[in-house]
C-alpha positions in Angstrom: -10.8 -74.6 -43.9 -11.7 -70.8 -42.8 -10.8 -70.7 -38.8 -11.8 -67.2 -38.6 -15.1 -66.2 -37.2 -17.9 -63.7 -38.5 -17.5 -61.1 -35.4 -13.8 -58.9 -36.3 -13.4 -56.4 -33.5 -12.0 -53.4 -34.9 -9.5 -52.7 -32.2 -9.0 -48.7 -33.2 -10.4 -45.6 -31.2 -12.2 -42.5 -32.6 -11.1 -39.6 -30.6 -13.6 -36.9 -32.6 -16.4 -37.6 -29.8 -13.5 -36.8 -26.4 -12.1 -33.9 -28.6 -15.7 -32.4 -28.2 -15.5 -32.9 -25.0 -12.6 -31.0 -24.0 -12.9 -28.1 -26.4 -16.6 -27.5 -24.5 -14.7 -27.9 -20.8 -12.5 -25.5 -22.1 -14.8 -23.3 -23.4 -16.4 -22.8 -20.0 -13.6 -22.5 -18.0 -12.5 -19.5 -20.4 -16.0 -17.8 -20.1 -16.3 -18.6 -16.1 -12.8 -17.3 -15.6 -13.4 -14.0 -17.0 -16.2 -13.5 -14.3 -13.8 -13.7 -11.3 -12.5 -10.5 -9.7 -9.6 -8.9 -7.6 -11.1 -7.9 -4.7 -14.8 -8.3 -3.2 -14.9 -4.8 -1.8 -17.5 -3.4 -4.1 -16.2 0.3 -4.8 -17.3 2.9 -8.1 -13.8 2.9 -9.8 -13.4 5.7 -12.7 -13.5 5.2 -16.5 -11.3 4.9 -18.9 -9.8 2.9 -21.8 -7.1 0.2 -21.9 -7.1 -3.1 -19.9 -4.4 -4.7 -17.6 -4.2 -8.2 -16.7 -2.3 -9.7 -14.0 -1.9 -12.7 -11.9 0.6 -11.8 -9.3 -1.2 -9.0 -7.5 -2.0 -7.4 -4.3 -5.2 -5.1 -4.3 -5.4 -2.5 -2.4 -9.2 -1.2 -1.8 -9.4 3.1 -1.0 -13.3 3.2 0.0 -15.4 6.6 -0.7 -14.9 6.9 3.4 -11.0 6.9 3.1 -10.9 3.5 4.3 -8.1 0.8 3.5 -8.0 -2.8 2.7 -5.8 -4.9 1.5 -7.3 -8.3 -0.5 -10.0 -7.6 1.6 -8.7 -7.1 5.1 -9.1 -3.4 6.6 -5.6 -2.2 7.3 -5.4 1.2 9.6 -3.7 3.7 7.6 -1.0 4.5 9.8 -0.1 0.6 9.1 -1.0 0.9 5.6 3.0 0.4 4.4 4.3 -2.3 6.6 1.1 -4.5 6.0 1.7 -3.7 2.3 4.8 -5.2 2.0 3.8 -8.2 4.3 1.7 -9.2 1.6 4.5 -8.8 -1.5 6.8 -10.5 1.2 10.3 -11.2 -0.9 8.5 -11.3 -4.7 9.3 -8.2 -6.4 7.5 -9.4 -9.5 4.0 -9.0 -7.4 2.1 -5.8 -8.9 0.4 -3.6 -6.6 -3.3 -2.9 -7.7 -5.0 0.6 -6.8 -8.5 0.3 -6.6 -9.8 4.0 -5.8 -13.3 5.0 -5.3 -13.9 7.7 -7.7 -14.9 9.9 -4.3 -11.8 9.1 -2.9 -9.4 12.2 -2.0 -6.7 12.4 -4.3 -4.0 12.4 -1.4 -5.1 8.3 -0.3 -4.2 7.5 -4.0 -1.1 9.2 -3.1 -0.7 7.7 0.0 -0.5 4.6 -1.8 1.9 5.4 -4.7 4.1 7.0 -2.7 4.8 4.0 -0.8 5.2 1.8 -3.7 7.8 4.1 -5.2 9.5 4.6 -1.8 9.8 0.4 -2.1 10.1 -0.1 -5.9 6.7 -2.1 -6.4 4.9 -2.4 -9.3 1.7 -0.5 -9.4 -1.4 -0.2 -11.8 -4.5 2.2 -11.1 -7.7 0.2 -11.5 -10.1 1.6 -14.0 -14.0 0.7 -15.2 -13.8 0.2 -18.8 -15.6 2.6 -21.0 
């Protein structure tokens, strides 16, 4: 006497079909996240080779008019320093990022590095690749 019925469920999962999935959602999120940038201050920034990447940074914006902002809030110079280190606050691991105008006189840039050797920050020079 067979008890068994005709209809077996096969109680197993194939995974190929979600494994598409993620490998597309990761796909875009790598392409999208390339798009994003530091600072929304649009200046021309000078050429050159190489490429930098970091997370934990604080842009600061030199206009072609000699004006300052910092992740895009307009700092008076004369404040430039103190505001400066308001945003690295305690984390010595943030990186200052100099994003010059190629217009800009030489002695903003300066301005800028000299404060963040006087306090021991990180800085990079922002560049437009080649």
């Amino acid at each position: 006497m067979n008890l068994r019925g005709r209809n077996k469920v096969d109680p197993s999962f194939n995974m190929s079909s979600m494994t598409d999935i993620v490998f597309l959602l990761l796909i875009f999120f790598m392409l999208t996240s390339t798009l994003v940038t530091v600072s929304a201050i649009d200046v021309l920034l000078p050429k050159a080779g190489g490429k930098t990447e970091n997370n934990k940074s604080v842009a600061v914006t030199i206009t072609s008019k000699s004006q300052f902002y910092i992740d895009k809030t307009r700092i008076n110079s004369s404040r430039l320093e103190s505001e400066l280190l308001k945003s690295v606050g305690t984390d010595k691991k943030k990186t200052i990022v100099i994003r010059g105008d190629k217009d800009v006189p030489y002695k903003n840039v300066m301005k800028v590095i000299d404060i963040a050797n006087k306090n021991k920050l990180k800085m990079i020079l922002a560049v437009k690749g080649k």
